[in-house]
C-alpha positions as CSV (number, residue, x, y, z in Angstrom):
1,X,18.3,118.2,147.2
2,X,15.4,116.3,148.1
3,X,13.8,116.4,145.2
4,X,16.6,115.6,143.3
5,X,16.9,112.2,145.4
6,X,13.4,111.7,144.4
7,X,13.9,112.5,141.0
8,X,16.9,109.9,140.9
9,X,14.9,107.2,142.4
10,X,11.7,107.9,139.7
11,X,14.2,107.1,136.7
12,X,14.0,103.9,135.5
13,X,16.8,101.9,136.6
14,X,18.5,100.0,133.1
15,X,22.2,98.4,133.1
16,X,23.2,101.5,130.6
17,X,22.9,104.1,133.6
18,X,24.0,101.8,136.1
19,X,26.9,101.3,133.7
20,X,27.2,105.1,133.1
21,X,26.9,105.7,136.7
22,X,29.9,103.3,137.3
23,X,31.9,105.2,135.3
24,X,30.7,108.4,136.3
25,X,31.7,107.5,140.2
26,X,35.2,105.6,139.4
27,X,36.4,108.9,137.6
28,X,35.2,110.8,141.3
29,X,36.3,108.5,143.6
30,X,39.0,106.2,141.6
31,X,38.2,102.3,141.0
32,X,39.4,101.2,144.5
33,X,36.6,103.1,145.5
34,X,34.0,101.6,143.9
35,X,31.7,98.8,145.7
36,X,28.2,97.8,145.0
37,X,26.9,99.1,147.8
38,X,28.5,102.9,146.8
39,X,27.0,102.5,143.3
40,X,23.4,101.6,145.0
41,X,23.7,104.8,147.3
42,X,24.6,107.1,144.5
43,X,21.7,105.7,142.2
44,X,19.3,106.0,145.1
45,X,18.3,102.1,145.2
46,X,19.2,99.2,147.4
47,X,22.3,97.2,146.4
48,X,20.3,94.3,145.6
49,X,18.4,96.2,142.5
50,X,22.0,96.5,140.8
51,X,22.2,92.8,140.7
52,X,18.9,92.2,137.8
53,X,21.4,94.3,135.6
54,X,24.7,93.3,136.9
55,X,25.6,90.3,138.1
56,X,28.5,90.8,140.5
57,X,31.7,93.1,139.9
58,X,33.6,91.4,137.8
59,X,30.7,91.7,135.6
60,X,30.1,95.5,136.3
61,X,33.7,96.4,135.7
62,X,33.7,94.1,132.4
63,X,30.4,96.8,131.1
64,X,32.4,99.6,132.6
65,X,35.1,99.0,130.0
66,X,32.7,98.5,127.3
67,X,31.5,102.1,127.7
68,X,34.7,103.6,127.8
69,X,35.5,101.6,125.1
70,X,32.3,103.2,123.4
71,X,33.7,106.5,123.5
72,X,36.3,105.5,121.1
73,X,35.7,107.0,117.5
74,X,34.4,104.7,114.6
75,X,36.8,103.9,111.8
76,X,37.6,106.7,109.3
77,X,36.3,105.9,106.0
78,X,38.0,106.2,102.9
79,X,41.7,106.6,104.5
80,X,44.4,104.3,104.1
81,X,45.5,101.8,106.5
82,X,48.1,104.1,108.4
83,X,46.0,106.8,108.8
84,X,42.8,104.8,109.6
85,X,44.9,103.0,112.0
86,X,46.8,106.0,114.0
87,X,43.2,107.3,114.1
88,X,41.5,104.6,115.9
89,X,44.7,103.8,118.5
90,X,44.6,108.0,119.4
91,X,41.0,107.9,119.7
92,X,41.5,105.3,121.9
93,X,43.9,106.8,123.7
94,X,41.8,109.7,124.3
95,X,38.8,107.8,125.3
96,X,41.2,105.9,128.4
97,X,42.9,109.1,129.5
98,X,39.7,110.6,130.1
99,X,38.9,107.6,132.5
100,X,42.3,106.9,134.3
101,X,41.3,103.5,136.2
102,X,39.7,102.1,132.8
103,X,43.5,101.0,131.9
104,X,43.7,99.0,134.9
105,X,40.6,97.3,134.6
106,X,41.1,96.4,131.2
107,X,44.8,94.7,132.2
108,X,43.5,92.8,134.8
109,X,40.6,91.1,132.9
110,X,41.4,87.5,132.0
111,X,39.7,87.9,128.3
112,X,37.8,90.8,126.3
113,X,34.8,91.5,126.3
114,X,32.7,91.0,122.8
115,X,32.8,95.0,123.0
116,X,37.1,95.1,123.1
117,X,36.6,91.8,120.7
118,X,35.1,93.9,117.9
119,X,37.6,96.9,118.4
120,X,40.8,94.5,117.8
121,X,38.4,93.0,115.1
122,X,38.0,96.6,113.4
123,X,41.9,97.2,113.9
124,X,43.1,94.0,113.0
125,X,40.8,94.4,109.4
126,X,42.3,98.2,109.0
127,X,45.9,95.7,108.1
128,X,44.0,92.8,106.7
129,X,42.5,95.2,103.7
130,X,45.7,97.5,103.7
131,X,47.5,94.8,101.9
132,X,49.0,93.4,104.9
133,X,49.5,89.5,105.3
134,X,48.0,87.2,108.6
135,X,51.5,86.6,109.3
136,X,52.6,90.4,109.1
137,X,49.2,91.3,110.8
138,X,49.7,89.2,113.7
139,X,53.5,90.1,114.5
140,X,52.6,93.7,113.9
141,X,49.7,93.2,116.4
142,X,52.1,92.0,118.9
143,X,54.5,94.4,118.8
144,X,51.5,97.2,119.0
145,X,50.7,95.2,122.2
146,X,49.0,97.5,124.8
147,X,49.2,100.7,122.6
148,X,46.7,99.3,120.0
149,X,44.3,100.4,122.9
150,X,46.4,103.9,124.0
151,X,48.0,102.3,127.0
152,X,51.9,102.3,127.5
153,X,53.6,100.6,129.9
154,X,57.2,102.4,131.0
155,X,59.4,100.5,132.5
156,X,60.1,102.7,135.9
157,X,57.5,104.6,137.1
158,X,58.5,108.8,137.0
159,X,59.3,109.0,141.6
160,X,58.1,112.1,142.2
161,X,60.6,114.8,143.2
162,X,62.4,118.3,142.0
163,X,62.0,118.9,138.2
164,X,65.4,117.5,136.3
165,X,67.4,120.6,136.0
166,X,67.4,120.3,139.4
167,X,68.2,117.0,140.2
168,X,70.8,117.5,137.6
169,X,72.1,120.9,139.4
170,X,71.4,118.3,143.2
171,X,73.4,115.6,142.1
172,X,76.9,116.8,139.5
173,X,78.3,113.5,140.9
174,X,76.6,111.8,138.9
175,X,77.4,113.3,135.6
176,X,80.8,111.8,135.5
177,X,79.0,108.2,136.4
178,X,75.8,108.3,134.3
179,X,76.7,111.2,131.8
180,X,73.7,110.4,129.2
181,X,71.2,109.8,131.9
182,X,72.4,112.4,133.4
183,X,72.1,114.2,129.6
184,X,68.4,113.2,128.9
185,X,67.9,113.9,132.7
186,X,68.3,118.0,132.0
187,X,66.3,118.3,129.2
188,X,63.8,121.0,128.9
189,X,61.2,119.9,131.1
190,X,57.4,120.2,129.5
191,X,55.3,118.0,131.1
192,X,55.6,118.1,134.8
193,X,52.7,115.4,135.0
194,X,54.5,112.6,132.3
195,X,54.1,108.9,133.3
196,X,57.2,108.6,130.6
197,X,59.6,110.2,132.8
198,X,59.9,114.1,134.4
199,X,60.2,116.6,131.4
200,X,58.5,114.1,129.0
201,X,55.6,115.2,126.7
202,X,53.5,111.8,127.1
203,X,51.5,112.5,124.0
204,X,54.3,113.6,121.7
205,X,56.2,110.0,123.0
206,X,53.4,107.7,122.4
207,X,52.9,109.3,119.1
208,X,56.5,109.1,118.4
209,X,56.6,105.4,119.0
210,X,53.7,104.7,117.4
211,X,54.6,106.2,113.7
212,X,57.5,104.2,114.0
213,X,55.9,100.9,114.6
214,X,53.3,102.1,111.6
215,X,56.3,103.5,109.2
216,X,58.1,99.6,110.1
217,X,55.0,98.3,109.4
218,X,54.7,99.4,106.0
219,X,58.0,99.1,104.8
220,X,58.2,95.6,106.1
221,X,54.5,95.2,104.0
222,X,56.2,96.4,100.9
223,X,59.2,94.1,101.1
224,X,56.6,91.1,101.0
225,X,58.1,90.3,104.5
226,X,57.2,86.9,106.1
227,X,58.3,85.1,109.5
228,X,59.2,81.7,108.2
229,X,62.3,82.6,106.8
230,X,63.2,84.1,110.2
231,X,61.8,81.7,112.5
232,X,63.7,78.7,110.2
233,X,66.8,80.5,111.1
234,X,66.4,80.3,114.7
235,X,68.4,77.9,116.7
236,X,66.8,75.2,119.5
């Protein structure tokens, strides 16, 4: 163990593995976790020697993202804008479930880094050279919101509890109340772990939602679609 330490402290210290480290310690001990001073320890140096490649949190967290972000796969060449599109946003979604806290550090930042720039850059292009409009581009942007980057947002968080046939089999009450939450309640449960609800399959959802955003995204490109019309219509 000793020599390990000793080993640890011989490497050069750069703002990559401090970065890498970071990231390597939020997915052990979660990003509450994470201080300066923990990072030091781990890395075998004082906490001031973070600082010539860091200079506070805010930016540490900021280059934590941007490796994450890294992990996300370069744009497919030679496929269409859907595909090339779906690609990217799956990739993405990969590369943020791997890091669970990386979703909440990227939501509380109060603008991207040049890193998460160049990503919506690269997505935003995949519509710009599929024949889609700025105006259709930046609705369709909008309504990707989050998901562009792999990140949903439900709107009640799943409470933890029995699996749904049970609570349906707990609570018959109900049924005559609620019947089609009560329906949708005892479906075959799959994913005991969903963040979309008990007995959702979060994959399969977020892919479900998105190739309907992407399918109303192209047939709303083909109809030559524009927001004047629509925003001329709207009343004061």
């Amino acid at each position: 163990m000793a020599q390990q330490t000793d080993a640890v402290r011989r490497t050069p210290l750069t703002r990559d593995r401090v970065l890498r480290a970071a990231v390597a310690l939020a997915d052990d001990i979660g990003i509450e976790a994470l201080s300066m001073r923990r990072l030091a320890k781990e890395l075998g140096v004082v906490p001031m020697a973070l600082y010539k490649h860091v200079s506070n949190k805010e930016q540490l967290l900021d280059g934590m993202v941007d490796v994450v972000m890294g992990e996300i796969d370069p744009p497919a060449p030679g496929s269409n804008w859907k595909s090339a599109v779906r690609h990217r946003i799956l990739s993405a979604r990969r590369a943020f479930l791997g890091h669970p806290w990386a979703a909440q550090v990227i939501q509380s930042r109060s603008s991207p880094t040049p890193v998460v720039l160049a990503y919506m850059d690269s997505v935003i292009g995949m519509f710009r050279t599929g024949g889609f409009s700025v105006d259709l581009t930046h609705h369709a942007m909008h309504a990707l919101g989050g998901r562009m980057m792999g990140i949903t947002q439900e709107l009640f968080d799943a409470p933890p509890g029995p699996a749904p046939r049970a609570q349906t089999a707990s609570s018959q009450e109900d049924a005559g109340e609620y019947p089609y939450v009560m329906e949708l309640a005892g479906a075959v449960a799959h994913d005991e772990d969903s963040v979309v609800g008990r007995g959702c399959d979060d994959q399969f959802e977020f892919e479900f939602a998105l190739d309907l955003l992407l399918d109303g995204f192209e047939r709303l490109r083909q109809q030559g679609w524009s927001s004047v019309g629509h925003l001329r219509g709207k009343t004061p």
